[in-house]
C-alpha positions in Angstrom: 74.1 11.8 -63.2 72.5 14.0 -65.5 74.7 17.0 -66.0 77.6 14.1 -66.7 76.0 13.2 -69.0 74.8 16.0 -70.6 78.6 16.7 -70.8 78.9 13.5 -72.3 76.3 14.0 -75.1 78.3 17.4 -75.7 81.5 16.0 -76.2 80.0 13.3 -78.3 78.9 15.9 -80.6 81.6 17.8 -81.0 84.1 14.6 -82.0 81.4 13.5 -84.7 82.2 17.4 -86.3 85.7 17.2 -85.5 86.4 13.7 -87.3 84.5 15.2 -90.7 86.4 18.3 -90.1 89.2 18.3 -93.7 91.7 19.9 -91.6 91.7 17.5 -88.8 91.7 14.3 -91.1 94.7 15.6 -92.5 96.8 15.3 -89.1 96.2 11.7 -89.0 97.6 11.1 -85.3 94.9 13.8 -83.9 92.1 12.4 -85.9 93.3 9.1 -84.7 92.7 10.2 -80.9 89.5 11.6 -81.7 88.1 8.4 -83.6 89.1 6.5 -80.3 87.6 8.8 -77.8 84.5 8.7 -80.3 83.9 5.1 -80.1 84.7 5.5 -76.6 81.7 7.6 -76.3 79.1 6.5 -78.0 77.6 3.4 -76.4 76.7 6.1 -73.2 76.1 9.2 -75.8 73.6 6.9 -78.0 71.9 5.6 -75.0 71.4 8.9 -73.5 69.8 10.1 -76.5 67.0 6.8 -76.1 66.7 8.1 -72.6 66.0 12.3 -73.6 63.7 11.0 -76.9 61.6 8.2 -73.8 61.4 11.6 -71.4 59.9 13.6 -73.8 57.7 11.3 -75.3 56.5 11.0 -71.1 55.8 14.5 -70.9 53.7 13.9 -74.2 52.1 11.9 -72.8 51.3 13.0 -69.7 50.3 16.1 -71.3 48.0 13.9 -72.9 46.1 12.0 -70.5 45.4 15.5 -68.9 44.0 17.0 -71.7 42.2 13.5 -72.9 38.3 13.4 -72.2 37.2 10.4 -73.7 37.3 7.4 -71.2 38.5 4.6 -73.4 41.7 7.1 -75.2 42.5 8.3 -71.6 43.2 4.1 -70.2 45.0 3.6 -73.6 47.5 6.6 -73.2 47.6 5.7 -69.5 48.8 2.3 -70.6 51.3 3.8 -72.6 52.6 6.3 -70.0 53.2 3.2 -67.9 55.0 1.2 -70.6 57.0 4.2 -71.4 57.9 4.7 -67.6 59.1 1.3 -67.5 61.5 2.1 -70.4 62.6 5.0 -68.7 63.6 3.4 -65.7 65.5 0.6 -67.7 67.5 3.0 -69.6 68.2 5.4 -66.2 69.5 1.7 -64.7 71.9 1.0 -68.0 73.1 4.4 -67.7 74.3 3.9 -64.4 76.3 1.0 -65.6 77.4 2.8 -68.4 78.8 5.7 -66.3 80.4 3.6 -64.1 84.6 3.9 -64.1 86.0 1.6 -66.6 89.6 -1.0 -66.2 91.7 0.8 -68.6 92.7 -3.1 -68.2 89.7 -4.9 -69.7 90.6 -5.0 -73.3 94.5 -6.0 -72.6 95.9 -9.7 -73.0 97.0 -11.5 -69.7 100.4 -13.1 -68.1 99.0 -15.7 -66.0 100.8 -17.5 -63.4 99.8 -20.4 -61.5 102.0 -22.2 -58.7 101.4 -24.9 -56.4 100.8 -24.6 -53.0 100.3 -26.5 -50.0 100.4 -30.3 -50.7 103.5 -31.5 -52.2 102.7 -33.5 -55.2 99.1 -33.4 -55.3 99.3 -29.7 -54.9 101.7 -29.8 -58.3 99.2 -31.9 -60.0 96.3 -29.7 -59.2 98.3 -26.3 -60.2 98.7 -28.7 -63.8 94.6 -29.1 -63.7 94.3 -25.2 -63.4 96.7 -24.7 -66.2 94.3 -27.1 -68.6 91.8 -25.5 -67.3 92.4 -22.0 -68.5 94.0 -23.5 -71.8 90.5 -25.1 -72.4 88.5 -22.3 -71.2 91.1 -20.0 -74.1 90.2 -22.3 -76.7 86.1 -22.2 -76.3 86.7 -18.4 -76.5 89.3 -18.7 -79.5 92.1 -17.0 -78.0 95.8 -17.8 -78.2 97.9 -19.4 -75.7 101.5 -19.4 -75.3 103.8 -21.4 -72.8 106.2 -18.9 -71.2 107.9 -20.9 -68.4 106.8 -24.4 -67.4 108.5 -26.0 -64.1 107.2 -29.4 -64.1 106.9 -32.8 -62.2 108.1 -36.2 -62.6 104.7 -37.1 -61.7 102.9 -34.9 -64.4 102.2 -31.7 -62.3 103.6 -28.5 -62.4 105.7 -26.4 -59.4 105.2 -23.7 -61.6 103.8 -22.6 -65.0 103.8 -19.3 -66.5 101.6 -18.7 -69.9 100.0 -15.5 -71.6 96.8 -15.3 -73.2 95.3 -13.2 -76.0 92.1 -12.5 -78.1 89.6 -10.0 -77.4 89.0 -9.1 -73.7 90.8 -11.7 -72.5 91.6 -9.6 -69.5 88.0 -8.6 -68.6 86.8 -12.0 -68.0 89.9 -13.5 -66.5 90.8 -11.1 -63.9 88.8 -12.3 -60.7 90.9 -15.5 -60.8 93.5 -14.1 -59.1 94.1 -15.9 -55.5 94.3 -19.2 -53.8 92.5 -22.2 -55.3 92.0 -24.8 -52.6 91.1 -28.7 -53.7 89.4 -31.2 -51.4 89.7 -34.6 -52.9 91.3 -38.2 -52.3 94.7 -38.6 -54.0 95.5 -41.4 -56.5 98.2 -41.7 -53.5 96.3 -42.0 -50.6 95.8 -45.9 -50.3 93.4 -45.3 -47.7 90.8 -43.1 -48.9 91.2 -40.4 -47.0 90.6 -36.6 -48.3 93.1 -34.3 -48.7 93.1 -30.5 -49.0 95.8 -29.0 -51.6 96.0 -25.1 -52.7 97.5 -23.6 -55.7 97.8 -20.4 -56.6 96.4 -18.1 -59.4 97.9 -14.4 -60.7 96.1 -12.8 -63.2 98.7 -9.7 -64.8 97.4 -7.6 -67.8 99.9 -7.7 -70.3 101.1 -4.1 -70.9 102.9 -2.5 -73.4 106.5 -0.5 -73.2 105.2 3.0 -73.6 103.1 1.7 -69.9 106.2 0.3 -68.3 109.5 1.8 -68.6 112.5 -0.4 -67.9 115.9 1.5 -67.0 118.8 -0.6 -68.0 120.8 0.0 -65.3 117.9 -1.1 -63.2 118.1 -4.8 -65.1 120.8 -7.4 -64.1 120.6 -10.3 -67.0 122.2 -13.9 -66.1 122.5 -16.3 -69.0 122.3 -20.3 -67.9 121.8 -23.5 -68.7 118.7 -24.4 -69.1 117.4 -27.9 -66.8 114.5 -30.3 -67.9 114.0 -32.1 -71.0 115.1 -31.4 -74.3 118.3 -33.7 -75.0 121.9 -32.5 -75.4 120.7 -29.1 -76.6 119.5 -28.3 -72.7 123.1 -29.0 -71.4 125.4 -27.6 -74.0 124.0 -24.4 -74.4 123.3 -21.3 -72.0 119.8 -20.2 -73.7 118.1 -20.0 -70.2 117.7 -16.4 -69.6 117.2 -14.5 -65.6 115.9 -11.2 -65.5 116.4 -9.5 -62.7 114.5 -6.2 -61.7 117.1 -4.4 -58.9 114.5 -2.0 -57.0 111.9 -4.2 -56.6 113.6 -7.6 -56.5 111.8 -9.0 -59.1 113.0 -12.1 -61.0 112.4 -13.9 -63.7 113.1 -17.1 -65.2 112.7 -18.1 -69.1 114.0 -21.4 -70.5 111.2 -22.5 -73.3 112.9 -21.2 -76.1 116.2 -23.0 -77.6 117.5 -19.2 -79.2 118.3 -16.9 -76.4 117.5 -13.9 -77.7 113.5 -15.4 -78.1 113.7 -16.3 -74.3 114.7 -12.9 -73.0 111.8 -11.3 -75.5 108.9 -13.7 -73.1 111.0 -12.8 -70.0 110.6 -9.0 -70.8 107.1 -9.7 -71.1 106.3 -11.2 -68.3 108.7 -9.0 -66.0 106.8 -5.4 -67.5 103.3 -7.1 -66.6 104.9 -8.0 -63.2 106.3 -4.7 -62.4 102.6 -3.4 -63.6 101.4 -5.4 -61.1 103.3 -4.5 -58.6 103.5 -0.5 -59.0 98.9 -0.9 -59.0 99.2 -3.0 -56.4 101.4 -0.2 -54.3 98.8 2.2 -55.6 95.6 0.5 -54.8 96.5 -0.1 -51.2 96.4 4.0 -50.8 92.7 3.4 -52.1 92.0 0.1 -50.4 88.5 1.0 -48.7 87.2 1.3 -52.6 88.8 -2.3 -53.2 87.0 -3.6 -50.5 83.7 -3.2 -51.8 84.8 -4.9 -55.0 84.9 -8.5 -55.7 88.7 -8.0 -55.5 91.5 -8.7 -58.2 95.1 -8.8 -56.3 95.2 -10.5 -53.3 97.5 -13.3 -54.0 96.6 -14.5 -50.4 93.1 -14.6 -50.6 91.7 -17.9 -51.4 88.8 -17.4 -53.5 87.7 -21.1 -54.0 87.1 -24.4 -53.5 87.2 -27.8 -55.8 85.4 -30.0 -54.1 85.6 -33.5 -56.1 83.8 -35.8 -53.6 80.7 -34.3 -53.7 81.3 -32.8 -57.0 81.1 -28.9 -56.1 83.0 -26.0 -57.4 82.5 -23.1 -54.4 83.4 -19.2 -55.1 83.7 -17.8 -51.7 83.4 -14.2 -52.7 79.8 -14.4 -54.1 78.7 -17.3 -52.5 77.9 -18.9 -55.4 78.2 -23.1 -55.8 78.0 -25.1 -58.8 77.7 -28.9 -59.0 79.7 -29.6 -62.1 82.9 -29.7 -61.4 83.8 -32.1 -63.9 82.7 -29.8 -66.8 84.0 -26.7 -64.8 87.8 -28.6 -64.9 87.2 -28.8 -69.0 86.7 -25.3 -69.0 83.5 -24.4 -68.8 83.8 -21.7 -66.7 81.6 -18.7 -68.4 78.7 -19.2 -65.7 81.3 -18.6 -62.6 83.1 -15.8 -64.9 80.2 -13.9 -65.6 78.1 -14.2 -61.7 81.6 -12.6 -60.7 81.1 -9.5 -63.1 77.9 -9.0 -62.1 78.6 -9.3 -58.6 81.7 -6.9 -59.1 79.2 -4.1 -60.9 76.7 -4.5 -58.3 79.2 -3.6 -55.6 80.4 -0.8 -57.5 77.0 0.4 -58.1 76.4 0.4 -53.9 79.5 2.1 -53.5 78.7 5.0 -55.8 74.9 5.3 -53.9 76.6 5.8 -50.7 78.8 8.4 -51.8 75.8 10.2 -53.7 
């Protein structure tokens, strides 16, 4: 850990002389990529530098207390050896974290996708709950939300609903979502009062940018329609409904929110790059799958990953373990408690894995 980052530390350097140096500044695009691997840097470069000034005050120390002869100054520098050695060890410990391999994802808005499940109409009306769910949970973090695609009910639920989300991060705290929700609770429905068990489920996709995701044209068929819902005459008179349609993977997608057609192809491109994202990380993370495995997990669209328990008022995360009994405020979006146990969790179990391999 230490020679990386004493290479860290030595890199660091060399980018705070390189972004003073004239002739760099003046080629604004370099400068540019050596500002961002700067900031980059510096959270681990800074906080090594706390951990090499804490080691050599210990070795002062320790000098110290060899060298002391006086009773009373020896137990004082003694009690300040031990502080200092319990500052040590907290700053070896947030090194580690530091070091660990970050989601070029984390900082990137998200395309998320929730469908309904098992269930029929309850199912439809639970995806619906998610979907104000994750709205809610935007807003208490001020981020934006933007209806993409939106298949809904007679009955006020939704087959389908496709939305992104941005503001700072959005990605990082949003990305263990992915999977099968399942709710246990007694439908307005059910006349008799009997429980029923409904599953939606949840897709997390970064949102990526073109120079990440190359589309060939030739590889795009494009289907103009009529779009179907509400909306009045406009909905049957004009073809503004767009279907994108990826040929080597078989990926579609279906835009209608928009009356302009050009505005509903723009969201469909969206959401088809994040897809195809998705899917070419998915095809590489199954050559690494043993790694994934000791993570909380991200991709599994068939893993169900919780349970909404509204009889006895429970919200259950089966990765972790972890059960909260406040599903009512969990449904309004307060989520942050669930959101963060799962990124501790995830770190921990990266932190194991990179033990056993030292």
């Amino acid at each position: 850990m230490i020679k990386k980052l004493d290479k860290i530390y030595e890199r660091y350097n060399k980018l705070n002389e390189l972004v003073s140096d004239p002739e760099v500044i003046a080629k604004m695009d370099e400068w540019k990529k050596y500002t961002k691997e700067l900031a980059e840097l510096s959270e681990t470069a800074e906080k090594y530098a706390e951990y090499m000034k804490a080691e050599k005050e210990q070795e002062e120390l320790k000098n110290l207390i060899s060298s002391e002869t006086d009773r009373e100054m020896k137990a004082l520098v003694e009690e300040e050896f031990k502080a200092n050695k319990e500052k040590l060890d907290r700053i070896k410990e947030e090194l580690r974290i530091l070091l660990l391999p970050k989601d070029p994802n984390d900082d990137k808005n998200v395309i998320m996708e929730i469908r309904a499940g098992a269930g029929g109409e309850e199912a439809s009306l639970f995806a619906y709950e998610l979907y104000r769910l994750y709205v809610k949970y935007a807003e208490k973090n001020r981020w934006k939300t933007e209806e993409i695609e939106n298949n809904s009910t007679e009955l006020g639920g939704v087959k389908e609903v496709v939305f992104s989300i941005s503001g700072k991060a959005c990605y990082s705290k949003l990305k263990f979502e992915s999977g099968v929700h399942r709710v246990q609770r007694v439908p307005e429905t059910e006349s008799q009062g009997r429980v029923h068990t409904s599953t939606a489920t949840v897709a997390v996709l970064p949102e990526v940018e073109d120079i990440e995701v190359n589309i060939d044209e030739k590889d795009l068929r494009v289907d103009t329609l009529r779009s179907s819902g509400a909306g009045g005459q406009h909905i049957n008179k004009t073809e503004s409904c767009i279907r994108l349609t990826h040929i080597p993977t078989g990926i579609v997608v279906l835009c209608q929110d928009e009356r302009s057609q050009t505005k509903n192809r723009e969201k469909a491109m969206r959401v088809l790059k994040s897809r195809l994202y998705d899917y070419y990380q998915s095809q590489y993370d199954k050559e690494y799958s043993a790694n994934r495995k000791s993570q909380v997990g991200t991709g599994d669209r068939s893993e169900r990953i919780r349970t909404y328990n509204f009889p006895q008022g429970r919200v259950t995360d089966h990765r972790i373990g972890l059960t909260l009994y406040s599903i009512e405020n969990f449904m309004l979006g307060d989520i942050d408690e669930m959101v963060e146990a799962l990124a501790i969790a995830d770190r921990e179990a990266k932190l194991s894995a990179g033990e056993s391999e030292e």
